[in-house]
N, C-alpha and C positions, 0 to 999 in steps of 0.2 A: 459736068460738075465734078471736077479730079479736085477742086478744092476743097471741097466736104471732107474726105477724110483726112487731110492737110489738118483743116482746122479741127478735129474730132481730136486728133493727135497732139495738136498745140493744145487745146483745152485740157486734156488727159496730165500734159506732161507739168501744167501751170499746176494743178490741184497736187500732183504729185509734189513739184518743189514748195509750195506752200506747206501742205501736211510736214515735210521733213521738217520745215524751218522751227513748223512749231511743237514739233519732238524736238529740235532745238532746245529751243526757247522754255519748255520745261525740265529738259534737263541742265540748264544753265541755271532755274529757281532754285532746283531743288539742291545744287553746289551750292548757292551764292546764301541761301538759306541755312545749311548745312553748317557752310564755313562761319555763318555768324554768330552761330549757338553755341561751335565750340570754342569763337574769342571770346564770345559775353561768358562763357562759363568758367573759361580760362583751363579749361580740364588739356589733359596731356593726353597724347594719341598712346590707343590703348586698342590693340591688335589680340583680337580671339584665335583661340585654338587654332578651330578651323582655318583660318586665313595659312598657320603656319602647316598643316596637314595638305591645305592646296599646293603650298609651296613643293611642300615633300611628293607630292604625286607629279607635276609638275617639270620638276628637275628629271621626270625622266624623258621625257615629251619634247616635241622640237619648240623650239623657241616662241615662234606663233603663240601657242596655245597658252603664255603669259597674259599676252594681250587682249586672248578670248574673253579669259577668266577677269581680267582687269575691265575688261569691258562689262561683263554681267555683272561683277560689283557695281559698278558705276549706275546702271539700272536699279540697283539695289539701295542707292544712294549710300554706299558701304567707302566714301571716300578715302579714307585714311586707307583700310583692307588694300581697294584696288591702287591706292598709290603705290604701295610697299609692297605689290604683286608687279605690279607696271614696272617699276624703276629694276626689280632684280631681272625681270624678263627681259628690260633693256638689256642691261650690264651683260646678261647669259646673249642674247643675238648677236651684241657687238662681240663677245668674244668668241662667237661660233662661226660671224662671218670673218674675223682676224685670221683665226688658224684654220680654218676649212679650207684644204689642200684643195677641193671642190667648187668652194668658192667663184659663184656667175655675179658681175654688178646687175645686170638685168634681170635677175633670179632672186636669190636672197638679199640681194643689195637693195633691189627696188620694193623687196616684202616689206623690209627694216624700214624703209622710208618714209613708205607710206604708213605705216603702222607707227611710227611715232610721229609720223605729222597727226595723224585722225585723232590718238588719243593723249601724245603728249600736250598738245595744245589745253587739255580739258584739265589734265591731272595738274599739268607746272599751274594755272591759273587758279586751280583748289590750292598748289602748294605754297601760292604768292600770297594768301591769304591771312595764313600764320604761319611764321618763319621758322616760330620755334616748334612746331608740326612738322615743316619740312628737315629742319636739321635733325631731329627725331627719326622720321625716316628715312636719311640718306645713314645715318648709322646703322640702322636695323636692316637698311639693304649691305649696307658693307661687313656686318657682322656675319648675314647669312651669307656674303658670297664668299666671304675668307672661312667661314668653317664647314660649308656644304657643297660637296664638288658636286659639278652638273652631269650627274650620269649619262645625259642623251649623248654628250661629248664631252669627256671625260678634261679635268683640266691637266691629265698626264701625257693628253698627246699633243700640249703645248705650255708648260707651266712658268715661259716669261711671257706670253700673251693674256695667259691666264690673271697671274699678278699683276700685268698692265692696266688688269679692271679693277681691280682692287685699289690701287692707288690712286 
């Protein structure tokens, strides 16, 4: 009987991808609901405090930890928040893997990767949503990366790659 726990395995593994799909499937409700409320409402994305205080703590931290935080908003159903935490954490990785003398593709290339494949897919599909939400905050990302250098890696020990995010 070697196929008993063969199949104990496949059964384990089928409930496991099921349970995910529909962690899915409630966190795609609770966007798709989210983003409805605020085109029926027409209201403008409106960014608390706190969002801007994570930013500031944030910027001292390696890049990752944008997308931690972008991700527990998203739990949080904090859409907008973790859009405008997502998009600067991009902008800060892409410019830390540009000039990072250290720089591995297998290393922080393939972190970058995947970490915008898992969560850009969820935020650009909130941000396809309302346009004028996303143009909203692609300025409030560009605001904050042109007036707040990234302490973890300073935009002094590269500031035409630096600027290359900004434009």
């Amino acid at each position: 009987m070697k196929s008993k726990p063969l199949i104990l395995f496949l059964l384990f593994l089928s409930i496991v991808i099921n349970l995910k799909a529909q962690d899915e499937m409630v966190t795609y409700r609770k966007l798709f609901k989210y983003a409805d409320s605020v085109s029926k409402t027409k209201q403008k994305i409106i960014l608390d405090k706190g969002c801007y205080i994570n930013l500031s703590i944030l910027d001292n931290k390696h890049p990752t930890e944008f997308f931690n935080e972008a991700g527990n908003l998203i739990k949080d159903s904090r859409f907008n928040s973790a859009s405008f935490i997502y998009y600067v954490g991009y902008f800060r990785y892409r410019y830390y893997n540009l000039a990072n003398p250290g720089y591995q593709p297998d290393g922080d290339g393939a972190i970058f990767n995947s970490l915008e494949s898992v969560f850009g897919e969820l935020i650009n599909l909130y941000m396809r949503t309302n346009i004028d939400n996303y143009i909203i905050v692609l300025e409030k990302t560009k605001e904050w990366i042109s007036t707040y250098d990234y302490n973890f890696f300073s935009k002094n020990k590269n500031p035409a790659k630096y600027q290359e995010q900004i434009s």
